[in-house]
N, C-alpha and C positions, 0 to 999 in steps of 0.2 A: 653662763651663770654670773649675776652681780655679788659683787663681793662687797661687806661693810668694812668701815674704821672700826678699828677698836682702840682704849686705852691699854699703855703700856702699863703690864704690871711686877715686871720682874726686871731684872739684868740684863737678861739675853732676848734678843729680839729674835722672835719665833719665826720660824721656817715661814714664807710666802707673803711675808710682810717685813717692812722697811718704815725707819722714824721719819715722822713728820720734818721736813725744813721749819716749819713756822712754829710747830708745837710739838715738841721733843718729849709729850707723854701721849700722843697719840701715833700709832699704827697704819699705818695706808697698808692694804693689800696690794700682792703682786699678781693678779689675775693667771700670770705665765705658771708661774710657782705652785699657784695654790689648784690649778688645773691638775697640774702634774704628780702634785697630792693626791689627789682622787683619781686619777690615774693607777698611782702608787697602791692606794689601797684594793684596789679591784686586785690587783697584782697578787698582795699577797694572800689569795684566797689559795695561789697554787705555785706560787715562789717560796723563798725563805725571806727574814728580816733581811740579812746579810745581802742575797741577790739585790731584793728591790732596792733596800738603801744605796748598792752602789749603782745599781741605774740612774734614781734618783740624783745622787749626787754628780753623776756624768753628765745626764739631760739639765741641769741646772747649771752648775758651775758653782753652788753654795754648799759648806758643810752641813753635813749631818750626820747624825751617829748612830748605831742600831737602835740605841736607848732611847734617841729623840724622837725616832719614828713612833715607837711601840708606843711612847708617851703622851705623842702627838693621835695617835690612832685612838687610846683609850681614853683621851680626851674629849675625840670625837664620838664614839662612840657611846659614853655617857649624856652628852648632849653639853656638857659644860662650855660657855664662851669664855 
């Protein structure tokens, strides 16, 4: 799957992406990360938050927080970029 840039719009640079070298309000995606995302979510159709975040956060080696998941989920889920 191709992944876009996006602008940074908060604080915290969101799970599966990392700040630009050159433009420090734009977002590169980590294709590894954001795989693993959708990965994640297939996951918790029949896991808990708690299991897949610490998969997640095993198979990666970046924090994340139960919070950030469900955040990041119903983020996606709405459709919102």
């Amino acid at each position: 799957m191709e992944y876009k840039s996006r602008r940074k719009r908060a604080r915290v640079i969101p799970f599966g992406y990392k700040r630009d070298n050159v433009d420090p309000d734009l977002l590169l995606p980590v294709p590894r990360e954001l795989d693993l995302l959708e990965q994640a979510f297939k996951f918790l159709r029949t896991c808990s938050y708690e299991e897949v975040t610490r998969w997640l956060v095993e198979k990666s080696g970046r924090k994340l927080s139960m919070a950030g998941l469900w955040r990041f989920q119903a983020h996606v889920i709405v459709g919102a970029n």
